[in-house]
N, CA, C and O atoms as a Maestro MAE file, in Angstrom:
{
 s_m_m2io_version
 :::
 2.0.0
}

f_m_ct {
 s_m_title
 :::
 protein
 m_atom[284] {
  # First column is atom index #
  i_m_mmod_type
  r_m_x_coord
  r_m_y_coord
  r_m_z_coord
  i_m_residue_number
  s_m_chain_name
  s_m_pdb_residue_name
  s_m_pdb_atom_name
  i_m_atomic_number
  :::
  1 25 188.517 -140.104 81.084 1 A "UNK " " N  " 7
  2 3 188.174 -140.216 82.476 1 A "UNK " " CA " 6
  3 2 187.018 -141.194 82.601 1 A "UNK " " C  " 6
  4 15 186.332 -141.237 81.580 1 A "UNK " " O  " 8
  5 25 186.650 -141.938 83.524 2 A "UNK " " N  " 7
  6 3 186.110 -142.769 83.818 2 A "UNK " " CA " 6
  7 2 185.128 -142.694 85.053 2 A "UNK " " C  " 6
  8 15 185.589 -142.589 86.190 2 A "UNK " " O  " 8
  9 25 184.193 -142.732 84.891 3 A "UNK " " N  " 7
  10 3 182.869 -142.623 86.103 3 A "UNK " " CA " 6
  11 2 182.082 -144.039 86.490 3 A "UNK " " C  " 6
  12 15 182.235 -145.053 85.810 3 A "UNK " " O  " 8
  13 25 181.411 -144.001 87.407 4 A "UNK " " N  " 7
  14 3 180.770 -145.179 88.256 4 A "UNK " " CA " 6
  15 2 179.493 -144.512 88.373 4 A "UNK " " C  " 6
  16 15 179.026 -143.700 89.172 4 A "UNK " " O  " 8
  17 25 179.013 -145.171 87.203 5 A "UNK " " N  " 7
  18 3 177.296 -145.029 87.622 5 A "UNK " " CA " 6
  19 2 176.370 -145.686 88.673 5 A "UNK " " C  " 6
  20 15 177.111 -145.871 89.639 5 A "UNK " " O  " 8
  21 25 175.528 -145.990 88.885 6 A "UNK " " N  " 7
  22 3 174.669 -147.210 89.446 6 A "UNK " " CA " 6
  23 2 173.184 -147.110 88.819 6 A "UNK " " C  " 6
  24 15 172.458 -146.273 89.355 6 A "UNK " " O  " 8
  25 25 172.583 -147.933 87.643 7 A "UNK " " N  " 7
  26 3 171.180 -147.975 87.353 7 A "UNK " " CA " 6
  27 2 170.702 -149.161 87.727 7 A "UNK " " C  " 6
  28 15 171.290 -150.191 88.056 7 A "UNK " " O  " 8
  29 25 169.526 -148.894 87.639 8 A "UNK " " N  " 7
  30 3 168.651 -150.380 88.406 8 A "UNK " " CA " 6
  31 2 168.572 -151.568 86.647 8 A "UNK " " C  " 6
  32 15 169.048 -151.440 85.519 8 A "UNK " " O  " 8
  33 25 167.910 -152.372 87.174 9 A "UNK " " N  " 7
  34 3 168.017 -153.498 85.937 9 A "UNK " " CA " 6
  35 2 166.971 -153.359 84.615 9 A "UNK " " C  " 6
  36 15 166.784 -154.039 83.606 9 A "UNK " " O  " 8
  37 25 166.423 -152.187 85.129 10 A "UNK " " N  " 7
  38 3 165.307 -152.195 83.603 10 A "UNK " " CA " 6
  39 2 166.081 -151.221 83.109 10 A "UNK " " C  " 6
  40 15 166.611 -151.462 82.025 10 A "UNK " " O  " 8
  41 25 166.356 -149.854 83.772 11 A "UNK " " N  " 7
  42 3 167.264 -149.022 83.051 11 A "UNK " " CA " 6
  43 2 168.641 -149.457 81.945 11 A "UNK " " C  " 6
  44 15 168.738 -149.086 80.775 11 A "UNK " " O  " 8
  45 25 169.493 -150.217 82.595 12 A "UNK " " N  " 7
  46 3 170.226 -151.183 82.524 12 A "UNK " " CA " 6
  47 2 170.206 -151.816 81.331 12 A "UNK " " C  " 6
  48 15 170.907 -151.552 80.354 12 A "UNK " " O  " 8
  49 25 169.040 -153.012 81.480 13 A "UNK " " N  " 7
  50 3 168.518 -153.908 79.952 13 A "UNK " " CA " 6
  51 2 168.056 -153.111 78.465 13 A "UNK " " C  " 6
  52 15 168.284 -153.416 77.294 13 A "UNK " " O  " 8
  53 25 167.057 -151.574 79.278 14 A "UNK " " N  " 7
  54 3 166.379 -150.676 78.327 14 A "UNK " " CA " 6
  55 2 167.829 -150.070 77.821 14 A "UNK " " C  " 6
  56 15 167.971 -150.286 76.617 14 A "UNK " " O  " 8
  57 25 168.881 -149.410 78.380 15 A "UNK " " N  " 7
  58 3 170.134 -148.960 78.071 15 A "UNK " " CA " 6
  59 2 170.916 -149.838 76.715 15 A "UNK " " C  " 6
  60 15 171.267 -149.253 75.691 15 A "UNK " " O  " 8
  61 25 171.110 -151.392 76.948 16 A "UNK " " N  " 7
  62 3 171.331 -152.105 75.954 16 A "UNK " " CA " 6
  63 2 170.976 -152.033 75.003 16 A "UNK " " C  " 6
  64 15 171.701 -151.486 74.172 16 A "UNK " " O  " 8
  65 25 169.801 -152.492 74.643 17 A "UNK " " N  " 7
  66 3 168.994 -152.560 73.992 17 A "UNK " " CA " 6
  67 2 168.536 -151.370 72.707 17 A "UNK " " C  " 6
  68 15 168.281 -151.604 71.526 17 A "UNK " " O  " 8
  69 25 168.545 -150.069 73.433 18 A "UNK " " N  " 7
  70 3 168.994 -149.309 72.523 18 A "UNK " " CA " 6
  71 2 170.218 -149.055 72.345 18 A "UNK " " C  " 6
  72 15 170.191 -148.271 71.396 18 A "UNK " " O  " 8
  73 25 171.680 -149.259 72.744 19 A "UNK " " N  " 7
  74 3 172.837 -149.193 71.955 19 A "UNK " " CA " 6
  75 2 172.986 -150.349 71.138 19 A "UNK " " C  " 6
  76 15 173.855 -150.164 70.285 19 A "UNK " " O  " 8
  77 25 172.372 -151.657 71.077 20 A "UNK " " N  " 7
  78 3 172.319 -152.614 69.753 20 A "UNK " " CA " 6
  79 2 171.818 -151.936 68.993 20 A "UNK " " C  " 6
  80 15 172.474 -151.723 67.973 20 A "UNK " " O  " 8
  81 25 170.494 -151.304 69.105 21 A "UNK " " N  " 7
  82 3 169.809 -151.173 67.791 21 A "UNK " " CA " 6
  83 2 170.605 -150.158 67.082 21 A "UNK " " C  " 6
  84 15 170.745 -149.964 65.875 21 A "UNK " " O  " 8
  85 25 171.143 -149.495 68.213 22 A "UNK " " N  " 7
  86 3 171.924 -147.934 67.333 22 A "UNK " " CA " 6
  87 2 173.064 -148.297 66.659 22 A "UNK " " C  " 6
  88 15 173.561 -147.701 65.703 22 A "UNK " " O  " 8
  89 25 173.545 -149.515 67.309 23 A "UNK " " N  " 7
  90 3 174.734 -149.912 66.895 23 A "UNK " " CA " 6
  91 2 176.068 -149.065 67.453 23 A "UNK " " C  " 6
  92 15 177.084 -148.767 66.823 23 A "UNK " " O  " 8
  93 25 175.789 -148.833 68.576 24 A "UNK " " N  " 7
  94 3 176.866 -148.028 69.033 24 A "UNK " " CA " 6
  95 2 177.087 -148.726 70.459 24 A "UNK " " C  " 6
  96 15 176.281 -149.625 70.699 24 A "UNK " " O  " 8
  97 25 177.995 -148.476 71.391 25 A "UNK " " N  " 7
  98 3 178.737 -149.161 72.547 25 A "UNK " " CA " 6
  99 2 177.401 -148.060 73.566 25 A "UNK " " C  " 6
  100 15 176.752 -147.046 73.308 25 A "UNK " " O  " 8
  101 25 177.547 -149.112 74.919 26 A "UNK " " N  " 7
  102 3 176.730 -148.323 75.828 26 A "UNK " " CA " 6
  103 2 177.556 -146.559 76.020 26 A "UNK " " C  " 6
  104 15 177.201 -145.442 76.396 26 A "UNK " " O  " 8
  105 25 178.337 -146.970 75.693 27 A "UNK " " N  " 7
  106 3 179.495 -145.301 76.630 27 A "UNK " " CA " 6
  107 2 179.116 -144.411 75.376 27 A "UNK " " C  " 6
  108 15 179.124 -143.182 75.437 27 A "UNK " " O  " 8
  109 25 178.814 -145.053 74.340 28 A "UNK " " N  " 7
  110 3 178.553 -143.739 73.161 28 A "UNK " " CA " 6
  111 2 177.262 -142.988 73.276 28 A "UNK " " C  " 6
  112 15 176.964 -141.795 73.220 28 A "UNK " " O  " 8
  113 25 176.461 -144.340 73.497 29 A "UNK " " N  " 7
  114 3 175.353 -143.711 74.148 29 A "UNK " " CA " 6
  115 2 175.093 -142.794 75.150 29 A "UNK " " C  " 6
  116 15 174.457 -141.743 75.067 29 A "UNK " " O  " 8
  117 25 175.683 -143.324 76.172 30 A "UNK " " N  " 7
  118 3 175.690 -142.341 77.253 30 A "UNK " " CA " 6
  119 2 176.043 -140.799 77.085 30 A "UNK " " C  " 6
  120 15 175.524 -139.882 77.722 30 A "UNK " " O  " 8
  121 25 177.114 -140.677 76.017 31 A "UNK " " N  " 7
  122 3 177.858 -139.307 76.026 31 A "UNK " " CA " 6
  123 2 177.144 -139.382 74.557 31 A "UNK " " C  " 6
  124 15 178.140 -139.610 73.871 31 A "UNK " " O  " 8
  125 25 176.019 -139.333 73.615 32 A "UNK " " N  " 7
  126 3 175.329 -138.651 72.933 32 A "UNK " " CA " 6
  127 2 174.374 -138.031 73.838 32 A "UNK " " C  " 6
  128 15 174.063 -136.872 73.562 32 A "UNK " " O  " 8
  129 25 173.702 -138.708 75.138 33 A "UNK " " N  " 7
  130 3 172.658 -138.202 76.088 33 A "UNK " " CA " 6
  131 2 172.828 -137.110 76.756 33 A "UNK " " C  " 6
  132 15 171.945 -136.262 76.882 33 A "UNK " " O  " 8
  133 25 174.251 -137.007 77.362 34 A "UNK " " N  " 7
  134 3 174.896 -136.253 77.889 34 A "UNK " " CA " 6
  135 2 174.941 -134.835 76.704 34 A "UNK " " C  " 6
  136 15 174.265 -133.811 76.806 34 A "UNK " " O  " 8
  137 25 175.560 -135.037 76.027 35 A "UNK " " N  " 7
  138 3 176.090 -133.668 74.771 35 A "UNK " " CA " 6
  139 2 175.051 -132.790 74.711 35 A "UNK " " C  " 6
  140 15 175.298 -131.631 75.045 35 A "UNK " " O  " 8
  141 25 173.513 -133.177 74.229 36 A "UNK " " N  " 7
  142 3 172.376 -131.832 74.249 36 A "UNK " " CA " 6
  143 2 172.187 -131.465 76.157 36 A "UNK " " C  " 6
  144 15 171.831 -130.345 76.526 36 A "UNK " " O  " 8
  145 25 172.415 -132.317 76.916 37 A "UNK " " N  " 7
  146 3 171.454 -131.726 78.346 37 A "UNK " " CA " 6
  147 2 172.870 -130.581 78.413 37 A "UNK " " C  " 6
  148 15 172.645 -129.375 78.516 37 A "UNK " " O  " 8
  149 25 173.979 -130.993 78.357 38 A "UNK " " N  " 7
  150 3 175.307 -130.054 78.455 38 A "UNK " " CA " 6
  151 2 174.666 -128.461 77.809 38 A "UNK " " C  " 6
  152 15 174.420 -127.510 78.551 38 A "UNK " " O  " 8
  153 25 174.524 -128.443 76.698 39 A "UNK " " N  " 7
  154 3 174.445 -127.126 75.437 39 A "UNK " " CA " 6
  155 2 172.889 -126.985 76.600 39 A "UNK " " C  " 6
  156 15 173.072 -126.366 77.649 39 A "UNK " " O  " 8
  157 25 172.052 -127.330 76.440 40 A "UNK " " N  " 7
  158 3 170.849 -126.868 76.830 40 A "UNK " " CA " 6
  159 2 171.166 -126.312 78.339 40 A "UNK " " C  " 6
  160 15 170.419 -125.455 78.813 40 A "UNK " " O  " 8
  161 25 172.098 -126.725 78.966 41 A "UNK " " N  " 7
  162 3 171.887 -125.915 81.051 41 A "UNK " " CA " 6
  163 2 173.238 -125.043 80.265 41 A "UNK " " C  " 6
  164 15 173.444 -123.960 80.813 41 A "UNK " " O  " 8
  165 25 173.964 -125.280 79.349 42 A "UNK " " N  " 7
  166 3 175.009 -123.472 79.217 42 A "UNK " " CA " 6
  167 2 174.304 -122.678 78.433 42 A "UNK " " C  " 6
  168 15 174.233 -121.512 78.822 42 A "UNK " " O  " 8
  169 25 173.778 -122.935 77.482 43 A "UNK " " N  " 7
  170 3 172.282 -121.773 76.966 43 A "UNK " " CA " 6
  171 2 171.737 -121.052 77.757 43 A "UNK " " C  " 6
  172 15 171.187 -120.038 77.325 43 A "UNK " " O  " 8
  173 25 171.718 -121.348 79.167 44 A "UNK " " N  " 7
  174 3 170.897 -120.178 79.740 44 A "UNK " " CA " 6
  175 2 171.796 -118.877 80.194 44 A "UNK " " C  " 6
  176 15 171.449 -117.696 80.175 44 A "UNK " " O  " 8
  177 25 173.455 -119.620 80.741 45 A "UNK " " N  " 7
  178 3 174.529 -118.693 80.819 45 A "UNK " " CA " 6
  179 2 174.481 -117.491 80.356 45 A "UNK " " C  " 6
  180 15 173.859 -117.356 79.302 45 A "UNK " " O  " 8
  181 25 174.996 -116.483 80.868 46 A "UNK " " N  " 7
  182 3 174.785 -114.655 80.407 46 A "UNK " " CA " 6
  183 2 175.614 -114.720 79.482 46 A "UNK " " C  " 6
  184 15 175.328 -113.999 78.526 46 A "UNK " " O  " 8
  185 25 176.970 -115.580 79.346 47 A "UNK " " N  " 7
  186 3 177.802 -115.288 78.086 47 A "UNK " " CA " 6
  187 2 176.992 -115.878 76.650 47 A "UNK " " C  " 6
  188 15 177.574 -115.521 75.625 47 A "UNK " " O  " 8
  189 25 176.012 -116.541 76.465 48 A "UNK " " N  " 7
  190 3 175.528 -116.519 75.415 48 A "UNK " " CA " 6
  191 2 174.857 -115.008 74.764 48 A "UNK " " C  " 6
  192 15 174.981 -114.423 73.688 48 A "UNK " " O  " 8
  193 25 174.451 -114.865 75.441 49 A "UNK " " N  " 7
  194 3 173.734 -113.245 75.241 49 A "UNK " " CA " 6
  195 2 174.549 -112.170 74.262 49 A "UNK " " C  " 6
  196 15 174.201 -111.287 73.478 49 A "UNK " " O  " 8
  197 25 175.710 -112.666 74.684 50 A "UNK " " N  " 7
  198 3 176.760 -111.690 73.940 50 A "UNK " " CA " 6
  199 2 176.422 -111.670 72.514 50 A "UNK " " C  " 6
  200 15 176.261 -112.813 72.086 50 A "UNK " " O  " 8
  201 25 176.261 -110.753 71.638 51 A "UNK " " N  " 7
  202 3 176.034 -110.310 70.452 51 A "UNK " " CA " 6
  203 2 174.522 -110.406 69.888 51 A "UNK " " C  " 6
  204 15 174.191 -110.430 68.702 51 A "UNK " " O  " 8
  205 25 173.656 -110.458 71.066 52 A "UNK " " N  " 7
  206 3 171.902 -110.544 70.386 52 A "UNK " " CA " 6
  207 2 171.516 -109.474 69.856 52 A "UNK " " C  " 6
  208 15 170.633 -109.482 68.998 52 A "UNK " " O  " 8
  209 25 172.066 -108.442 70.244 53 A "UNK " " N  " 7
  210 3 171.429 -106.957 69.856 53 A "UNK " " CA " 6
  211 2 171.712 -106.644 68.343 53 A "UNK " " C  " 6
  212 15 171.018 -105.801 67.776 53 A "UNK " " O  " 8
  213 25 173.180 -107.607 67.363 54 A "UNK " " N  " 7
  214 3 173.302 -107.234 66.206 54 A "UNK " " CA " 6
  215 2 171.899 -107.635 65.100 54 A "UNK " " C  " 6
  216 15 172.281 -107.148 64.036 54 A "UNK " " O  " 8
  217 25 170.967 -108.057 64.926 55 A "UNK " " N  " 7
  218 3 170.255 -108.176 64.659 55 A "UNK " " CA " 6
  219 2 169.213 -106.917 64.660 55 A "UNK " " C  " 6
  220 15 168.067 -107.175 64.294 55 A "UNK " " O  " 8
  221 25 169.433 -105.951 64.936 56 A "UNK " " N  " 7
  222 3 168.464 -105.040 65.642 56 A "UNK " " CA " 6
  223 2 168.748 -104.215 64.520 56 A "UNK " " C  " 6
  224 15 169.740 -104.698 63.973 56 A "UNK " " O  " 8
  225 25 168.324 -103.119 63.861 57 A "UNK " " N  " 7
  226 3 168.742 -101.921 63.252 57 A "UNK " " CA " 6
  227 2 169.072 -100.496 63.760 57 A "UNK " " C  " 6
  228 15 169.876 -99.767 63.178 57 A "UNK " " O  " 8
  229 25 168.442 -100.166 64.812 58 A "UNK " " N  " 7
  230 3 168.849 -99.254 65.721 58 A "UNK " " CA " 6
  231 2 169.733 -99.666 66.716 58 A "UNK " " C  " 6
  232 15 169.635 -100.729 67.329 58 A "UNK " " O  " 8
  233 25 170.619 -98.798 66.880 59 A "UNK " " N  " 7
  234 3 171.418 -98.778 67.828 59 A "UNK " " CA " 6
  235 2 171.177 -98.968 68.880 59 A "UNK " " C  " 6
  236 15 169.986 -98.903 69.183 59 A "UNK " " O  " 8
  237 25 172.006 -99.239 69.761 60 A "UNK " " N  " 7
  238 3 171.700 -99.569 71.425 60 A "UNK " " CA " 6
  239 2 170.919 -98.167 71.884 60 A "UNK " " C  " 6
  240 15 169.725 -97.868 71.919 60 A "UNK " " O  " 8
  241 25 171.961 -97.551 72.171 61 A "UNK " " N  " 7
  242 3 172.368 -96.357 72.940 61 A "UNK " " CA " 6
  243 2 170.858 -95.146 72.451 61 A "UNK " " C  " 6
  244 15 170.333 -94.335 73.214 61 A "UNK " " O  " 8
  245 25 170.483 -95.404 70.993 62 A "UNK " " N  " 7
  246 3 169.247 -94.493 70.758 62 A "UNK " " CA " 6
  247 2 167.972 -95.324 71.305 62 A "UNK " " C  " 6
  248 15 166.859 -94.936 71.663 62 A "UNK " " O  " 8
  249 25 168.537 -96.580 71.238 63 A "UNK " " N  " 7
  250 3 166.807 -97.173 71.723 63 A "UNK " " CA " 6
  251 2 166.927 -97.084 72.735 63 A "UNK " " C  " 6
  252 15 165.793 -96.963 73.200 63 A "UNK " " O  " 8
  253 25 168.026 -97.045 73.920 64 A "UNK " " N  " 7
  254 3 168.069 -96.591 75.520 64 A "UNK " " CA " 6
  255 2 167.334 -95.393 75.320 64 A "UNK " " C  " 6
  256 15 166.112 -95.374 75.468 64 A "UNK " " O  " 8
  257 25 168.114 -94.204 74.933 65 A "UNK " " N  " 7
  258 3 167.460 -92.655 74.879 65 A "UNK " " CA " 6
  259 2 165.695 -92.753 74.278 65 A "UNK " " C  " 6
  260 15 165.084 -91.748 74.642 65 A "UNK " " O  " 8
  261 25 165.257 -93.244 73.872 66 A "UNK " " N  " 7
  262 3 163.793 -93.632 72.837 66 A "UNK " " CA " 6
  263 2 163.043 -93.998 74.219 66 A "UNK " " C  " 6
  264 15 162.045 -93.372 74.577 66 A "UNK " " O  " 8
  265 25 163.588 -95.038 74.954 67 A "UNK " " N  " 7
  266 3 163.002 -95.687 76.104 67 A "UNK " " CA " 6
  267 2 162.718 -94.767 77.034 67 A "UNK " " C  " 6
  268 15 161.602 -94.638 77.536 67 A "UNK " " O  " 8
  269 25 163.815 -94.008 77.339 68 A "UNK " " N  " 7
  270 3 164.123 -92.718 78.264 68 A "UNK " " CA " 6
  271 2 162.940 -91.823 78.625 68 A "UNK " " C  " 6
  272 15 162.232 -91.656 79.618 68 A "UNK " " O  " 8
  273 25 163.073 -91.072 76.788 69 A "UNK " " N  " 7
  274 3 162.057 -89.530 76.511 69 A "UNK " " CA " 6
  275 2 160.778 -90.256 76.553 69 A "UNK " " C  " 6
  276 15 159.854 -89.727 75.936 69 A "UNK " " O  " 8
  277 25 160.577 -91.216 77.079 70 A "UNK " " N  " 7
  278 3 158.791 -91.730 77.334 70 A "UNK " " CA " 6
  279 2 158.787 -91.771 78.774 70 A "UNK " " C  " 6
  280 15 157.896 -92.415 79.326 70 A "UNK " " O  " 8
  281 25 159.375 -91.367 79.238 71 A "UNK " " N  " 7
  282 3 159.284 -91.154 80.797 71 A "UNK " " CA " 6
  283 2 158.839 -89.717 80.825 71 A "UNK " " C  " 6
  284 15 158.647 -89.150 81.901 71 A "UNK " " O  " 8
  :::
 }
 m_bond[283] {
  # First column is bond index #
  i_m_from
  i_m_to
  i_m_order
  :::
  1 1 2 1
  2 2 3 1
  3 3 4 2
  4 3 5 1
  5 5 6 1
  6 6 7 1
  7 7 8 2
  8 7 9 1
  9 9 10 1
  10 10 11 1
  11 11 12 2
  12 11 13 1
  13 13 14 1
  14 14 15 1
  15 15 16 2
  16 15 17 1
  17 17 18 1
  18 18 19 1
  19 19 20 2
  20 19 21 1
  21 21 22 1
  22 22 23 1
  23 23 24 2
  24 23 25 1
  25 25 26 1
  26 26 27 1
  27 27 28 2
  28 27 29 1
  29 29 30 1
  30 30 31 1
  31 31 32 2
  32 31 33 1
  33 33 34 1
  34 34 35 1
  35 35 36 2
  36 35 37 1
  37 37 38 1
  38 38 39 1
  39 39 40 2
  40 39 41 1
  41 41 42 1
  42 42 43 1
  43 43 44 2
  44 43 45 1
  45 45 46 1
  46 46 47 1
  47 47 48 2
  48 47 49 1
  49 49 50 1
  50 50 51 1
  51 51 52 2
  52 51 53 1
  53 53 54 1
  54 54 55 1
  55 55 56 2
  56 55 57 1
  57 57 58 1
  58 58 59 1
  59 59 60 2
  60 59 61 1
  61 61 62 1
  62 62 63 1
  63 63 64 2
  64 63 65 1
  65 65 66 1
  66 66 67 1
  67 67 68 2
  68 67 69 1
  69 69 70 1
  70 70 71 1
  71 71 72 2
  72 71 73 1
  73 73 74 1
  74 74 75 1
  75 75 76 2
  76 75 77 1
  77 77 78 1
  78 78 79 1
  79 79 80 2
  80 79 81 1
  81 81 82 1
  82 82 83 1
  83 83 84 2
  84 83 85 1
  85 85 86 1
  86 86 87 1
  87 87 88 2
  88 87 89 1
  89 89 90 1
  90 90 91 1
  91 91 92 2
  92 91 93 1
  93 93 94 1
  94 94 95 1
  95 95 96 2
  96 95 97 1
  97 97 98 1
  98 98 99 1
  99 99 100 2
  100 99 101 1
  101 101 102 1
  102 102 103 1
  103 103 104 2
  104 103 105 1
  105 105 106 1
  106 106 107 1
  107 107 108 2
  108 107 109 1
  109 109 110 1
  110 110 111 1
  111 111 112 2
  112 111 113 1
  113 113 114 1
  114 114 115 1
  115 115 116 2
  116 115 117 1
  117 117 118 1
  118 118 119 1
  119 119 120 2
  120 119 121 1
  121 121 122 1
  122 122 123 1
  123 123 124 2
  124 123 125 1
  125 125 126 1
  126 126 127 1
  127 127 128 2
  128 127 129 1
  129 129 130 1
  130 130 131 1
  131 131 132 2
  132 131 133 1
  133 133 134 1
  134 134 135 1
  135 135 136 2
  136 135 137 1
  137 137 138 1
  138 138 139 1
  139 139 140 2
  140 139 141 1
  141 141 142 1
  142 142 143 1
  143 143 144 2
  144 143 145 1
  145 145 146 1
  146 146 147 1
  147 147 148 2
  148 147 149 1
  149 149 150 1
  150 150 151 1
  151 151 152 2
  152 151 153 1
  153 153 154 1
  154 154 155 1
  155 155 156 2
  156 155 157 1
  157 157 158 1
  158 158 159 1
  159 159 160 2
  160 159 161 1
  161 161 162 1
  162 162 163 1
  163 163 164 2
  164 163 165 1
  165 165 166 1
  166 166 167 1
  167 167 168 2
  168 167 169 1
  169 169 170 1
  170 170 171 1
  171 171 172 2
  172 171 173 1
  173 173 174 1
  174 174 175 1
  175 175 176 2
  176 175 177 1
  177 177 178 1
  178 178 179 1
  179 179 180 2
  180 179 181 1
  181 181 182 1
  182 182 183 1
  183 183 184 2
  184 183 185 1
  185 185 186 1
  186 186 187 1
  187 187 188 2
  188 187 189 1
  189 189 190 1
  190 190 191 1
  191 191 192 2
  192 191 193 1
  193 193 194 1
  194 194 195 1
  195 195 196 2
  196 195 197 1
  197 197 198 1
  198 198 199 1
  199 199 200 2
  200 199 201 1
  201 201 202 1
  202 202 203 1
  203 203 204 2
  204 203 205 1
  205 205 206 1
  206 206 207 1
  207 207 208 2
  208 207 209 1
  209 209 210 1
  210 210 211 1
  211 211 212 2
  212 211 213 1
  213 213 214 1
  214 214 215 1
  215 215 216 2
  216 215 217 1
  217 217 218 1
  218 218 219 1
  219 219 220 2
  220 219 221 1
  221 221 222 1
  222 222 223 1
  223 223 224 2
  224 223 225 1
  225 225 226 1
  226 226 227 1
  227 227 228 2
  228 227 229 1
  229 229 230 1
  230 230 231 1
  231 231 232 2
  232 231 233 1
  233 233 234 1
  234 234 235 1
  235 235 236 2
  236 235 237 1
  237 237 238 1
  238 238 239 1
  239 239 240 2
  240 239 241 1
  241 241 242 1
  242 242 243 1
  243 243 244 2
  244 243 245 1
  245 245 246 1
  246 246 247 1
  247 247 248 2
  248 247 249 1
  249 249 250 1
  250 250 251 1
  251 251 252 2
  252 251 253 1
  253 253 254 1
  254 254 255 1
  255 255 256 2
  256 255 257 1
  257 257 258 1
  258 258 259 1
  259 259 260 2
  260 259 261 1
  261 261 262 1
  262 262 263 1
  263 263 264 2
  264 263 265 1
  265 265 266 1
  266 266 267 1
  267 267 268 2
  268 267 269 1
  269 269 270 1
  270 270 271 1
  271 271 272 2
  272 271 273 1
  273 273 274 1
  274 274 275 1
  275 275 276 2
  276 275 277 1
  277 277 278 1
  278 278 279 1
  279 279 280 2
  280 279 281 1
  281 281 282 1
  282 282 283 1
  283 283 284 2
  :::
 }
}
């Protein structure tokens, strides 16, 4: 798929300039820039969360009740 950006001319020249040195095409560049901001705004998503608690040694359900009997 194909998109229409618009940057001004320093962005532009500065954009070049580092895909020579990298040796890669401007579009590779672009979509290496793109790939971490992607992972970093779905990291905050609730479906990551899924499985943090295995790390833990106690169980869910007793450290709920633990939390509880201090009331």
């Amino acid at each position: 798929m194909q998109i229409l950006i618009e940057v001004d001319n320093d962005e532009m020249t500065a954009r070049d300039a580092l895909a020579a040195a990298e040796k890669i095409s401007r579009d590779d560049l672009l979509r290496q820039a793109i790939g971490p901001l992607l992972v970093q705004k779905n990291a905050d998503k609730p479906e990551t969360a899924f499985g943090l608690w295995t790390k833990h040694t106690i169980d869910g359900l007793e450290y709920e009740d633990a939390l509880r009997s201090e009331w």
